[in-house]
N, C-alpha and C positions, 0 to 999 in steps of 0.2 A: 431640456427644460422641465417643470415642474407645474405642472398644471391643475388647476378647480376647473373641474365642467360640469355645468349642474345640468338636472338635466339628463343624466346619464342613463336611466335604467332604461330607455326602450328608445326609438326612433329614432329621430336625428342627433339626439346629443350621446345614446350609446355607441352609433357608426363614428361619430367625432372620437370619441373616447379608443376607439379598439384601435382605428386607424394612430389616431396620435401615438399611441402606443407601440403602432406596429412601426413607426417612423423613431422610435426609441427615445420617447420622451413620458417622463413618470407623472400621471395622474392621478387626482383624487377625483372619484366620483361622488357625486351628492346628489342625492333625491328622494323622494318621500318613503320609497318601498323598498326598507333594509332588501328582503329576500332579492332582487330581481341585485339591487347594485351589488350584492355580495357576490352574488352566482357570474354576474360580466366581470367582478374584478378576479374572483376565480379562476375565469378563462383567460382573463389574460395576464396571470401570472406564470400561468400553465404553459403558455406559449413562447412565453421565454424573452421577453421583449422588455418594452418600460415596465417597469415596477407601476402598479395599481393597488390603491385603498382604498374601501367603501366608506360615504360617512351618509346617516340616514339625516337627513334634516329637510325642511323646507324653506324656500327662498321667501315666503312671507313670515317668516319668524324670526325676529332679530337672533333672538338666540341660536337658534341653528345656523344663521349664519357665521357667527360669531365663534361659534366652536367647530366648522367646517375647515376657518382659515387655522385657528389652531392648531388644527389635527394634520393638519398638510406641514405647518410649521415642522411639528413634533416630529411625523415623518419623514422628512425629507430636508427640513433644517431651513430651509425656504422656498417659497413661493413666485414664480415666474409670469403665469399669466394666468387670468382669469378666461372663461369663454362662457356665456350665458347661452343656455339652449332652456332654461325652464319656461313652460310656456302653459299656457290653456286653449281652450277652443269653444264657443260657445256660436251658433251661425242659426237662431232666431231675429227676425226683425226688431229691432227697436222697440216698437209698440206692445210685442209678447214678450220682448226676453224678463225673466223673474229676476227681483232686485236682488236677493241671494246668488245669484249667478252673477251677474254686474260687480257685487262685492267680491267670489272668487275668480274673475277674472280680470280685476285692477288690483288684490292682493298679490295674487301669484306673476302679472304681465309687467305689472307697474310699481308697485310698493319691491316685490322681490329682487327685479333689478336695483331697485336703488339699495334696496338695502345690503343686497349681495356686495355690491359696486364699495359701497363706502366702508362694508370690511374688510376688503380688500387692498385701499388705498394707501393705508396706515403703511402696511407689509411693503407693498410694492415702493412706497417712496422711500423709506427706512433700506430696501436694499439699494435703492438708485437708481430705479427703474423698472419696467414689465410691463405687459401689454394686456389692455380690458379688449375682450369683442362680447358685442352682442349679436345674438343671430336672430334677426326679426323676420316677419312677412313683408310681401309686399305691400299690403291693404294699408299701412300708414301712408304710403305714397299719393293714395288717393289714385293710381291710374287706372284702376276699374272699380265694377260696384263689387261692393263688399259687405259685409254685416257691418253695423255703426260702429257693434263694440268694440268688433276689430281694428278696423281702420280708428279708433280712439287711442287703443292702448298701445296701437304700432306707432303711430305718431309721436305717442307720449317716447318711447323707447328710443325711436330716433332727435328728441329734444333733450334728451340725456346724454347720450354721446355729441351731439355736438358741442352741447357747452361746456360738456367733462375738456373734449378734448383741447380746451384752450386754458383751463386750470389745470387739467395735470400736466402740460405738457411743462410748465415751471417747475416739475422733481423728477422728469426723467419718464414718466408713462404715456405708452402709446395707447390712442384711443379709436377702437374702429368698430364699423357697423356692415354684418354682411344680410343684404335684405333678398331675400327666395321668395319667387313665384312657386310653380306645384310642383312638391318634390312627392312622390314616389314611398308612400310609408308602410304596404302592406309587401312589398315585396326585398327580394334579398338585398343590400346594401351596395352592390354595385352587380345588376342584375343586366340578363342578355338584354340587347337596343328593344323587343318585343314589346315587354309592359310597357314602356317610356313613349308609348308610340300612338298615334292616331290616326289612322285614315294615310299611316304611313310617315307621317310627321312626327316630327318628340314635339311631345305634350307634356312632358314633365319631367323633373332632375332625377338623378338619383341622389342617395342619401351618403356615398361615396364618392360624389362630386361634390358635397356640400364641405366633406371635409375637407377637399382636396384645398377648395377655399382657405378653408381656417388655419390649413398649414401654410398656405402662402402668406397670410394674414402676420402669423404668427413667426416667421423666419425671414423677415423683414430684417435688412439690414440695422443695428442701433442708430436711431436720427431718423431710420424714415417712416413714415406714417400713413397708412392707407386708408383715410378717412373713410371711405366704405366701397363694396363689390357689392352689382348687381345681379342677379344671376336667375333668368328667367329661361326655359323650354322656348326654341323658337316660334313653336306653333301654339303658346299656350293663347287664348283668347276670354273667356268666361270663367276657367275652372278656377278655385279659392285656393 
């Protein structure tokens, strides 16, 4: 398959990207900081696996979006699945967070998904199908406390996949949402059980199970649809 994963240069969307890759499916990377996506798609051309492309843009700019899907075009002739990893993090209360952060955090959480999503659309119904994910937090769920802003703009992200997936499903696209509790983001991508661990218990995902996800997500039978996977540490309790 032929993938957009935005998102890509660091954490959870460049473990998405390497692993995809390493399961031998060709990617485009996108994300704001040409160096970092150049230097992953580097490694993993080097490797010898799926073919990878860097394309530097940002999911709050129409334009970059709009020339990310073309560059994946150009290269690869078509477009298979999108997978949304762009994300922000802002975790001040309500009361201090600064309106400048609120603004980049509902451009890049909320505007970026949709805009990413609707350049994509075009592509994937024109070939007859492919599958949107987004990868969200928990904190839209509402099942602990969370920063406002968070729990606002995950919500927002889970009200987009739902009602995507009942209009695209009319041209052939599958539409799904994988929502994570605490994955794991300063240590190696699929790291000894140690870090993941509390008082002896997993406390958190790794970043290598997050893909493991995406690939099931995405190698879904044509017709079936996995409207969303949960994926929380058994022992997580408090942590964001």
């Amino acid at each position: 398959m032929n993938l957009l994963i935005t998102g890509s240069s660091s954490g959870i969307g460049e473990t998405v990207a390497r692993e995809c890759a390493a399961a031998g499916h060709n990617v485009i990377l996108m994300a704001r900081r040409s160096d970092k996506i150049e230097a992953v798609a580097s490694e993993i051309n080097a490797a010898g696996n799926g073919n990878a492309v860097a394309v530097a843009g940002d999911v709050s700019v129409w334009a970059d979006c709009d020339r990310a899907v073309d560059e994946a075009d150009e290269a690869f002739g078509k477009l298979d699945a999108l997978v949304n990893v762009a994300g922000a993090w802002r975790d001040k209360p309500m009361i201090e967070i600064d309106p400048a952060d609120i603004r980049h955090f509902v451009d890049t959480d909320v505007t970026g998904a949709l805009q990413i999503t609707r350049a994509v659309l075009p592509v994937l119904r024109d070939a007859g199908g492919g599958r949107v994910i987004h990868v969200n937090g928990i904190q839209g769920t509402i099942r602990q406390q969370a920063p406002v802003i968070y729990a606002a703009v995950e919500a927002a992200v889970m009200g987009l996949c739902e009602g995507l997936r009942w209009e695209a499903a009319e041209y052939g696209v599958h539409v799904g949402l994988i929502i994570l509790g605490a994955v794991a983001n300063q240590e190696d991508h699929r790291p000894d059980e140690a870090p993941l661990m509390i008082d002896g218990k997993r406390d958190r995902l790794s970043r290598g199970e997050v893909a493991d996800a995406v690939l099931f997500m995405l190698t879904r039978p044509d017709g079936v649809n996995v409207d969303s996977l949960m994926l929380t540490p058994l022992a997580q309790r408090e942590r964001w």
